[in-house]
Backbone atoms as SQL, in Angstrom:
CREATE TABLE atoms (id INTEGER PRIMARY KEY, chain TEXT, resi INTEGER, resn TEXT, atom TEXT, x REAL, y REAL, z REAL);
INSERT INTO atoms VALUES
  (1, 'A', 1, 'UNK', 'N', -4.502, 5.866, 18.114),
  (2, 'A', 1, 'UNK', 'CA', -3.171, 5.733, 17.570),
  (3, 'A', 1, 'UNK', 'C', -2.997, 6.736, 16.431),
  (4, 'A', 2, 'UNK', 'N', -1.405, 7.543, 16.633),
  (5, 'A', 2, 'UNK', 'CA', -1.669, 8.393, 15.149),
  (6, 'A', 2, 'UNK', 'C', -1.934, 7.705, 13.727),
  (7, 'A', 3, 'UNK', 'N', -2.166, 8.636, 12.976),
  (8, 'A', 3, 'UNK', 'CA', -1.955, 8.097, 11.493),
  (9, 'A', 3, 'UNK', 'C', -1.065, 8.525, 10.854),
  (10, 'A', 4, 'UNK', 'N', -0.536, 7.885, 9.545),
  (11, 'A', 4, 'UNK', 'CA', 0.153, 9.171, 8.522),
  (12, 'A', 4, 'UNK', 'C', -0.161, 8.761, 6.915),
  (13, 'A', 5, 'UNK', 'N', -0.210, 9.879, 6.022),
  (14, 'A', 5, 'UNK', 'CA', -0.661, 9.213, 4.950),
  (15, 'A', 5, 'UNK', 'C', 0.720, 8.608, 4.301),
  (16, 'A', 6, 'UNK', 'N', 0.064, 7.780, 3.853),
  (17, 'A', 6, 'UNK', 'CA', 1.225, 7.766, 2.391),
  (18, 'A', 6, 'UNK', 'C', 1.255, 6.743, 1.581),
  (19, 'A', 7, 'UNK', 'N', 2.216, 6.862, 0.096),
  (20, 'A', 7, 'UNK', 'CA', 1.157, 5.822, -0.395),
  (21, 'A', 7, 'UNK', 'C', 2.640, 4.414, -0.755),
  (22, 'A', 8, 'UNK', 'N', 1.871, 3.145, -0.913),
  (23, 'A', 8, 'UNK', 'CA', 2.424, 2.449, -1.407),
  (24, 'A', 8, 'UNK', 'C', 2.470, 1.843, -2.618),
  (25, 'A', 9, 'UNK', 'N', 3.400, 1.644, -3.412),
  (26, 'A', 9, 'UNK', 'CA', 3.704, 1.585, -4.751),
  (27, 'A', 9, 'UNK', 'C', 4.302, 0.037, -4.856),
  (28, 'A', 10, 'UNK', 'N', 3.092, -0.608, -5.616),
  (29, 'A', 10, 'UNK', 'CA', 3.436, -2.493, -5.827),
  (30, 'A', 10, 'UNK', 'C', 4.040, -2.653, -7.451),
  (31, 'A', 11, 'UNK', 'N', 4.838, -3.406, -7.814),
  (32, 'A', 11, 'UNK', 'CA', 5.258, -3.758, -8.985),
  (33, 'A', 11, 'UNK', 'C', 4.781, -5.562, -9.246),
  (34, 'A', 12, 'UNK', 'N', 4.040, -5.920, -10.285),
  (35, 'A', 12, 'UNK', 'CA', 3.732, -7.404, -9.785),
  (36, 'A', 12, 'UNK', 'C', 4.392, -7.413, -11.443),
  (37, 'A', 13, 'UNK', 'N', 5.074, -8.723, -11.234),
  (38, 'A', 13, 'UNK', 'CA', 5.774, -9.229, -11.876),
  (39, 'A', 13, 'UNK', 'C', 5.582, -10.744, -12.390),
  (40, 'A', 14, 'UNK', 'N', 4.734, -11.552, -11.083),
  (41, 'A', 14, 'UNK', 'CA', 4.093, -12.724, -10.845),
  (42, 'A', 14, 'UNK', 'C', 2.064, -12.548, -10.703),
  (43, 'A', 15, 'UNK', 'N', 1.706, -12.846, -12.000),
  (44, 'A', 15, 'UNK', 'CA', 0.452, -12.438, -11.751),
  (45, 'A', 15, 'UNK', 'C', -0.265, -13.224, -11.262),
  (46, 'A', 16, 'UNK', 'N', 0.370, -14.347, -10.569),
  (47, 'A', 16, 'UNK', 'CA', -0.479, -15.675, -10.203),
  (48, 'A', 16, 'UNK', 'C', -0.750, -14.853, -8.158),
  (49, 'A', 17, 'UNK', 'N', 0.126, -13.745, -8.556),
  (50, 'A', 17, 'UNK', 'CA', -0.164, -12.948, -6.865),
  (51, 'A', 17, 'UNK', 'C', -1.442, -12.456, -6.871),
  (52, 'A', 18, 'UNK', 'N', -1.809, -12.040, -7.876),
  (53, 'A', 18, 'UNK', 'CA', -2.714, -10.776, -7.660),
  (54, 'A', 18, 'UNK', 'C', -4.002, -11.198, -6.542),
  (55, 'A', 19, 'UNK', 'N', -4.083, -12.446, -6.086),
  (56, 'A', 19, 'UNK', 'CA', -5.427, -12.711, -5.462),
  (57, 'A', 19, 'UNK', 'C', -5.090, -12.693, -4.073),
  (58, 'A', 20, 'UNK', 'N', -3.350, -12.845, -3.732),
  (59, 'A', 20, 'UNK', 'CA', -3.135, -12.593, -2.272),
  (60, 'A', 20, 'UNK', 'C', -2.979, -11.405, -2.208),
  (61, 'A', 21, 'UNK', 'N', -2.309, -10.256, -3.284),
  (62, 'A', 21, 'UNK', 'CA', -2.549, -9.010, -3.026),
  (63, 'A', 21, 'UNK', 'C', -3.771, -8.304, -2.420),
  (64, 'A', 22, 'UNK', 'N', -4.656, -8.811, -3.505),
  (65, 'A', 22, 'UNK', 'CA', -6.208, -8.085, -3.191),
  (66, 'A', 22, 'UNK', 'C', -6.568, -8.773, -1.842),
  (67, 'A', 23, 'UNK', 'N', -6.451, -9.807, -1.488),
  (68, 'A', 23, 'UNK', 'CA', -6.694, -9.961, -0.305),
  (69, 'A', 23, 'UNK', 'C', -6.119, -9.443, 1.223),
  (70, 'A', 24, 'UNK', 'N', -4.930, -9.443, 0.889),
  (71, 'A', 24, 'UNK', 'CA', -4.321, -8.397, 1.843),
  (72, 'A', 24, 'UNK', 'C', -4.368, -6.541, 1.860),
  (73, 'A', 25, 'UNK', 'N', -4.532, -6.539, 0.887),
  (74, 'A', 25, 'UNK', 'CA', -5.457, -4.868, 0.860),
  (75, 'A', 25, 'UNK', 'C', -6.963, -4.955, 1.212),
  (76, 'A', 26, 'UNK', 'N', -7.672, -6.187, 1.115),
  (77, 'A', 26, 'UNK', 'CA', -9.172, -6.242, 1.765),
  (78, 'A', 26, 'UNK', 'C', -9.261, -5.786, 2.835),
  (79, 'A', 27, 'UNK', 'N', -7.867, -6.577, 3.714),
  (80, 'A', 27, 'UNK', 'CA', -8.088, -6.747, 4.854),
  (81, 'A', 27, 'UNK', 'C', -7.480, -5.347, 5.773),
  (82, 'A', 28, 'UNK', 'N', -6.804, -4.718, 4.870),
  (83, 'A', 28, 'UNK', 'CA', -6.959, -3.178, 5.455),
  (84, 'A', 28, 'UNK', 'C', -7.216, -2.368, 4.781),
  (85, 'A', 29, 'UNK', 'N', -8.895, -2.898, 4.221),
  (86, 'A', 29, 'UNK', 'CA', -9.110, -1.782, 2.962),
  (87, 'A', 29, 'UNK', 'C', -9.268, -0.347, 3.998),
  (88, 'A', 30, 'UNK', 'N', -9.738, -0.116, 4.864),
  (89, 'A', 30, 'UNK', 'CA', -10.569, 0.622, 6.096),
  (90, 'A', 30, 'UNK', 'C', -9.737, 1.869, 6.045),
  (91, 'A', 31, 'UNK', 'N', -8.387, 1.683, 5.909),
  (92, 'A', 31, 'UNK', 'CA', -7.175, 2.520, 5.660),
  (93, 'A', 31, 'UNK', 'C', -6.823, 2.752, 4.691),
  (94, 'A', 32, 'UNK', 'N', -7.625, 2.699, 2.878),
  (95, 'A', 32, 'UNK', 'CA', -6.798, 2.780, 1.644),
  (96, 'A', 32, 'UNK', 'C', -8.289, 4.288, 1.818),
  (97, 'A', 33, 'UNK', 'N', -7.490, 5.103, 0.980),
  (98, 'A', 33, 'UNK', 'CA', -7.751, 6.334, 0.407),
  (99, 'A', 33, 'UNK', 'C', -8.222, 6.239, -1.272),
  (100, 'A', 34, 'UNK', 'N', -7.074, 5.209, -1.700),
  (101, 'A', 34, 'UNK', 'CA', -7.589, 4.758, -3.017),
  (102, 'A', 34, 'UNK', 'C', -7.005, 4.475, -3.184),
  (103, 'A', 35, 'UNK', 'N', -7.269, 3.944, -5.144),
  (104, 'A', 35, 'UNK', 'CA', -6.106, 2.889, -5.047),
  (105, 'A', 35, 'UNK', 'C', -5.727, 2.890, -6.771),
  (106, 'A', 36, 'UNK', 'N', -4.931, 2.634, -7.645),
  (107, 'A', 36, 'UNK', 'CA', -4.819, 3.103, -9.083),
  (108, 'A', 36, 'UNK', 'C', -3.904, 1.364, -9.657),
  (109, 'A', 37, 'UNK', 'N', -4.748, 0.665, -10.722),
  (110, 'A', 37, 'UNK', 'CA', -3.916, -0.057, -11.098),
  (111, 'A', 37, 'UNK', 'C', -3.834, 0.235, -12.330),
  (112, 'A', 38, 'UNK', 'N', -2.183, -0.269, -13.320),
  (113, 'A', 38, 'UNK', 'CA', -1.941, 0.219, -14.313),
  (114, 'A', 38, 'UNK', 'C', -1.396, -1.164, -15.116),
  (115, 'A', 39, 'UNK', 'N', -2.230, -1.870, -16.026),
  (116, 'A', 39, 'UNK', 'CA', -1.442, -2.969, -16.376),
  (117, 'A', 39, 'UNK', 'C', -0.526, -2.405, -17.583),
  (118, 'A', 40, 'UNK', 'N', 0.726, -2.580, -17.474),
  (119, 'A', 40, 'UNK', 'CA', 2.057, -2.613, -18.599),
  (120, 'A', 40, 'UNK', 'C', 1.714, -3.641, -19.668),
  (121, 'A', 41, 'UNK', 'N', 0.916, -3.318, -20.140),
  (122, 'A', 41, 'UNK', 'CA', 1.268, -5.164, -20.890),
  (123, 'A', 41, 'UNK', 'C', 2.617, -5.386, -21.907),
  (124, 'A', 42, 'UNK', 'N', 2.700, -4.362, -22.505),
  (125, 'A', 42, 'UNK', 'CA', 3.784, -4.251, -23.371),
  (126, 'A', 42, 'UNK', 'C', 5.263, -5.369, -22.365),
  (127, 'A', 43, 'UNK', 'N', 5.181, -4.975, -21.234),
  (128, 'A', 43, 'UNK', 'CA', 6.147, -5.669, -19.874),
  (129, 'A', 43, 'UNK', 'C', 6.167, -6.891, -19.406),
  (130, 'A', 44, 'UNK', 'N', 4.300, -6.777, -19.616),
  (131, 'A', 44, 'UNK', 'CA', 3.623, -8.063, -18.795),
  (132, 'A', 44, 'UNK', 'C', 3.830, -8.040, -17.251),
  (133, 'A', 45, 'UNK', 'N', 3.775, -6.334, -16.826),
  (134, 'A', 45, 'UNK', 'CA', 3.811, -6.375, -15.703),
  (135, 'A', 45, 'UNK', 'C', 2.556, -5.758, -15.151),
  (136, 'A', 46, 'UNK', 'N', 2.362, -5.535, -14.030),
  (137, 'A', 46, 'UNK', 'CA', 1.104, -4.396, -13.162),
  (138, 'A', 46, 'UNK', 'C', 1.793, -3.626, -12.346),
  (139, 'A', 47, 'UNK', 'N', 1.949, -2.011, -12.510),
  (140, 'A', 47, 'UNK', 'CA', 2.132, -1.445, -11.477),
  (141, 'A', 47, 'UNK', 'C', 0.706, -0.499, -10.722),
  (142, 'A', 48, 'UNK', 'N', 1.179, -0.618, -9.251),
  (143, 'A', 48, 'UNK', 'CA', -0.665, -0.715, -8.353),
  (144, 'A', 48, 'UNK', 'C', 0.284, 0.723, -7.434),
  (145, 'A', 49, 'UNK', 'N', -0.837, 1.615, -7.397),
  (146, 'A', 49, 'UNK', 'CA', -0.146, 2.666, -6.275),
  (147, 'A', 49, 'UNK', 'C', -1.521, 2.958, -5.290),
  (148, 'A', 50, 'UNK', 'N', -1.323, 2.917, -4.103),
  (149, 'A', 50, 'UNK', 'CA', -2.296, 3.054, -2.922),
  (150, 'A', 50, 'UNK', 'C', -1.917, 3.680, -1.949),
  (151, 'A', 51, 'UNK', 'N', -2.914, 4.670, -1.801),
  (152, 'A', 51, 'UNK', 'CA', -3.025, 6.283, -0.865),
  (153, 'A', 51, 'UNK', 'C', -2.959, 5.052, 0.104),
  (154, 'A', 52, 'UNK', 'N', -2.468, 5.264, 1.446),
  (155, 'A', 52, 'UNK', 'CA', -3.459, 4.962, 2.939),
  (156, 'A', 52, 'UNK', 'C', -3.379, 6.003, 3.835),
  (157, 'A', 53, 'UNK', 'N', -4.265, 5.906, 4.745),
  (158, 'A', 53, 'UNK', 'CA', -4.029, 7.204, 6.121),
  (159, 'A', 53, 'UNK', 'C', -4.415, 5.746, 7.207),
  (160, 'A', 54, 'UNK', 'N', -2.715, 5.781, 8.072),
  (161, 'A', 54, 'UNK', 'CA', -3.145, 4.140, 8.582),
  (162, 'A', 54, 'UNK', 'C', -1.858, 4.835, 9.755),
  (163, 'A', 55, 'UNK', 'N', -2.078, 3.741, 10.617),
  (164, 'A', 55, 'UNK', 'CA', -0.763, 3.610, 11.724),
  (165, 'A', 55, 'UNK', 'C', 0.303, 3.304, 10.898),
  (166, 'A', 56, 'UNK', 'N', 1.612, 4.098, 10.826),
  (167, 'A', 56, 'UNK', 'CA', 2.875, 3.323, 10.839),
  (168, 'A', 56, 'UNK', 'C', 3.084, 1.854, 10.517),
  (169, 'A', 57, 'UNK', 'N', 3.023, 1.437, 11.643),
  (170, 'A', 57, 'UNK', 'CA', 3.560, 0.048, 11.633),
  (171, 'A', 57, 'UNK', 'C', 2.249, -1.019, 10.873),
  (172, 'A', 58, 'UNK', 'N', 1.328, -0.419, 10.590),
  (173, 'A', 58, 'UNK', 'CA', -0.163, -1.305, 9.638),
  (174, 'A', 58, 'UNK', 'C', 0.404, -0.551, 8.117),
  (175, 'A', 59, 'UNK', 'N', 1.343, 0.139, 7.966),
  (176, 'A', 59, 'UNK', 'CA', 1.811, 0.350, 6.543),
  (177, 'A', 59, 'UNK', 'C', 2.662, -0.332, 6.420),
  (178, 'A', 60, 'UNK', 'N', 3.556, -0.360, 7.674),
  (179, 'A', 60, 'UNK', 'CA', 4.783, -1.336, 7.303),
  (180, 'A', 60, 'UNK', 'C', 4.465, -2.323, 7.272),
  (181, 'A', 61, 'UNK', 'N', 3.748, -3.043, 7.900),
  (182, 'A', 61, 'UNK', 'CA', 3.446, -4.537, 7.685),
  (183, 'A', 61, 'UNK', 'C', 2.689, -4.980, 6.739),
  (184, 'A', 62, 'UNK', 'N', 2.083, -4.167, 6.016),
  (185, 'A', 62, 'UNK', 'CA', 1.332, -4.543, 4.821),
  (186, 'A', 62, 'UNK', 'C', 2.370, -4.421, 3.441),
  (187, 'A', 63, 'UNK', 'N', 3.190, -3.281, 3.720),
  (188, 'A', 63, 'UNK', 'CA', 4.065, -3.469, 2.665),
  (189, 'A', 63, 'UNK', 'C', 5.133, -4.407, 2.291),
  (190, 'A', 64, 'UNK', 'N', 5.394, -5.045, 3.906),
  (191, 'A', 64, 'UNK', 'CA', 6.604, -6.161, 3.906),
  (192, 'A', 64, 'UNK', 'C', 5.739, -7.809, 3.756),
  (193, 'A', 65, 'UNK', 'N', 4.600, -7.980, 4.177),
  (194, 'A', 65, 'UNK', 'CA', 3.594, -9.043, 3.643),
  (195, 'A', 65, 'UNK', 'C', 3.547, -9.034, 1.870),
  (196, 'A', 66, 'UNK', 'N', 3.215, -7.905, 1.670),
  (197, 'A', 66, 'UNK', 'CA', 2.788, -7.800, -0.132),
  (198, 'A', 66, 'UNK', 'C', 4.296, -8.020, -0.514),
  (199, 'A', 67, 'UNK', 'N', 5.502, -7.326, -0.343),
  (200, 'A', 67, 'UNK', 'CA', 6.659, -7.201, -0.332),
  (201, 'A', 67, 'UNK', 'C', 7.586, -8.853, -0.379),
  (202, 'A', 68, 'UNK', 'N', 6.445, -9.860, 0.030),
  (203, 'A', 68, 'UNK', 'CA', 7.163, -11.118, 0.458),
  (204, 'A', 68, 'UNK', 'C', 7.130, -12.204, -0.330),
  (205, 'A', 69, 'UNK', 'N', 5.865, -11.179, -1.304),
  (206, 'A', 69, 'UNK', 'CA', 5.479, -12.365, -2.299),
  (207, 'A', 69, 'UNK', 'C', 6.093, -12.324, -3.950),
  (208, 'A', 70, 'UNK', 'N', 5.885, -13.913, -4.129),
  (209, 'A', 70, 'UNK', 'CA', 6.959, -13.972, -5.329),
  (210, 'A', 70, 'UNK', 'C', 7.159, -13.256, -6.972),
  (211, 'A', 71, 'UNK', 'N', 7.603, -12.721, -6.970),
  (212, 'A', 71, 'UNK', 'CA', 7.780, -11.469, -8.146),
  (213, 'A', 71, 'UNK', 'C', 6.829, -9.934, -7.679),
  (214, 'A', 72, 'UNK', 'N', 7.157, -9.953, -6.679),
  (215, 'A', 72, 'UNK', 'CA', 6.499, -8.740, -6.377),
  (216, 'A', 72, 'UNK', 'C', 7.502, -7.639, -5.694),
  (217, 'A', 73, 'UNK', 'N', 7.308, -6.810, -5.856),
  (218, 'A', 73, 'UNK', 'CA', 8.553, -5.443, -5.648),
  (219, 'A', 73, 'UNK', 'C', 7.372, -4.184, -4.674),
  (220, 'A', 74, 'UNK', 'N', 7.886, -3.836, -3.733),
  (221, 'A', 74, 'UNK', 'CA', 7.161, -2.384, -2.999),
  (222, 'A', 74, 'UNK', 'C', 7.905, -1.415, -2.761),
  (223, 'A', 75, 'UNK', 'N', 7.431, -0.849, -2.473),
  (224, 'A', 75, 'UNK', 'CA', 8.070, 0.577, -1.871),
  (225, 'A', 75, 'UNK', 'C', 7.020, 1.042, -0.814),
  (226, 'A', 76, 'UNK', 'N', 7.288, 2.295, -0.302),
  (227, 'A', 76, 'UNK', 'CA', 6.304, 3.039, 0.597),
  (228, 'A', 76, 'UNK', 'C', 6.967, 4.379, 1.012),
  (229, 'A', 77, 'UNK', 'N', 6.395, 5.060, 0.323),
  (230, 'A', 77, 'UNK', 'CA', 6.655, 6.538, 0.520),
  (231, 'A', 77, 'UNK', 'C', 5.508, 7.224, 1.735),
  (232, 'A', 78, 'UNK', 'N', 6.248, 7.957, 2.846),
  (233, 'A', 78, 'UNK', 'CA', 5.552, 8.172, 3.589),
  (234, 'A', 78, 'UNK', 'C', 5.221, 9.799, 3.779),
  (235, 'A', 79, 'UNK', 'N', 4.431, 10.879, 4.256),
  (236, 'A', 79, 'UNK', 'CA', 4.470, 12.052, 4.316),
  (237, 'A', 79, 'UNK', 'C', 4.217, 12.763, 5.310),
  (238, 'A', 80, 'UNK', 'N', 4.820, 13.649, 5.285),
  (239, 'A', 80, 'UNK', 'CA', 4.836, 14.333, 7.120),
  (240, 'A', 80, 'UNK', 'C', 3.369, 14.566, 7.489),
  (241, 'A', 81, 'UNK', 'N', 2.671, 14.266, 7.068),
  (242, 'A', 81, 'UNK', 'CA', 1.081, 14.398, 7.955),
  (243, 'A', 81, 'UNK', 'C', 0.586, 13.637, 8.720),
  (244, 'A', 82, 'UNK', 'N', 0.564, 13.542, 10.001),
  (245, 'A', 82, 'UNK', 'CA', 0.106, 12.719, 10.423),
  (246, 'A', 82, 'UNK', 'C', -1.057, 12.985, 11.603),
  (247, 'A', 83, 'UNK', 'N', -2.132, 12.322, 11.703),
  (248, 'A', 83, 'UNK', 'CA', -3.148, 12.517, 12.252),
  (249, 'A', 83, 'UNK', 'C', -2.911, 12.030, 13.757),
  (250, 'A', 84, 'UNK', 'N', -2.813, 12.954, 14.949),
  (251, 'A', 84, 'UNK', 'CA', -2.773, 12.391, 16.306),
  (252, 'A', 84, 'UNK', 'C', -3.839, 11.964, 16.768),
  (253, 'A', 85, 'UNK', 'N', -3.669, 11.311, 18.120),
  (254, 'A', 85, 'UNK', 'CA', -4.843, 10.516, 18.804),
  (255, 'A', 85, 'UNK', 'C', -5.813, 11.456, 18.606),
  (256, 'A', 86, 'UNK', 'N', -5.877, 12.486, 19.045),
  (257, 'A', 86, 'UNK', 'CA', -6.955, 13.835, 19.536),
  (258, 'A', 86, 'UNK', 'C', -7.285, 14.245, 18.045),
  (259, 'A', 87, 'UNK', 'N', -7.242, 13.451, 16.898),
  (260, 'A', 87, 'UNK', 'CA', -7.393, 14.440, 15.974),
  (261, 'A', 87, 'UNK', 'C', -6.836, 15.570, 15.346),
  (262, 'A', 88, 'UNK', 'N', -5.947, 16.260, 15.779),
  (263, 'A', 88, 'UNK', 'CA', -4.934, 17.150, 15.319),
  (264, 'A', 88, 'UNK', 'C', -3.946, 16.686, 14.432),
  (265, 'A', 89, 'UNK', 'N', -3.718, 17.579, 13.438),
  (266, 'A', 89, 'UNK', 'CA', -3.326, 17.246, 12.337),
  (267, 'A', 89, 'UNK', 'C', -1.556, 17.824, 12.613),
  (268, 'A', 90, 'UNK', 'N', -0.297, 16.909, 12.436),
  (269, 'A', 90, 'UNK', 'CA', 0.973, 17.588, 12.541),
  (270, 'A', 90, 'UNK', 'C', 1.273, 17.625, 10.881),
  (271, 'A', 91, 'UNK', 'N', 2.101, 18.699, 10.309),
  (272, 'A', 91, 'UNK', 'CA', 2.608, 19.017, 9.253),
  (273, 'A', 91, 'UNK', 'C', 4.275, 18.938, 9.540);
């Protein structure tokens, strides 16, 4: 299946999430590139940004799962690279 990178950007707002977060990034750690958390405290918020190189639809669904939970905000910026079946790289 192709891949494409790109990364997703979490805002937690509800820190009583953070243990279904990490658990749902466990479970496709296989696909994170890395991963950067930044606690605001001044906010009392966390913003979390994570590379992946994953299928499409295993970004989208991880972002609309994390995306579902309470005080939590995503995004997902995606980038024209994407890795085909055969390995070939499209730009």
């Amino acid at each position: 299946m192709d891949t494409r990178v790109a990364v997703l950007s979490i805002i937690v707002e509800n820190p009583d999430a953070i243990r279904q977060i990490n658990a749902l990034l466990h479970e496709q750690s296989h696909y994170i590139i890395g991963r950067m958390g930044i606690p605001y405290r001044e906010k009392n918020i966390s913003i979390i940004s994570i590379a992946l190189d994953a299928p499409q639809p295993v970004i989208a669904q991880l972002s609309g799962k994390i995306g579902q939970l309470e005080g939590i905000t995503t995004k997902t910026a995606y980038s024209n690279v994407i890795t085909k079946s055969d390995g070939t790289i499209e730009h």
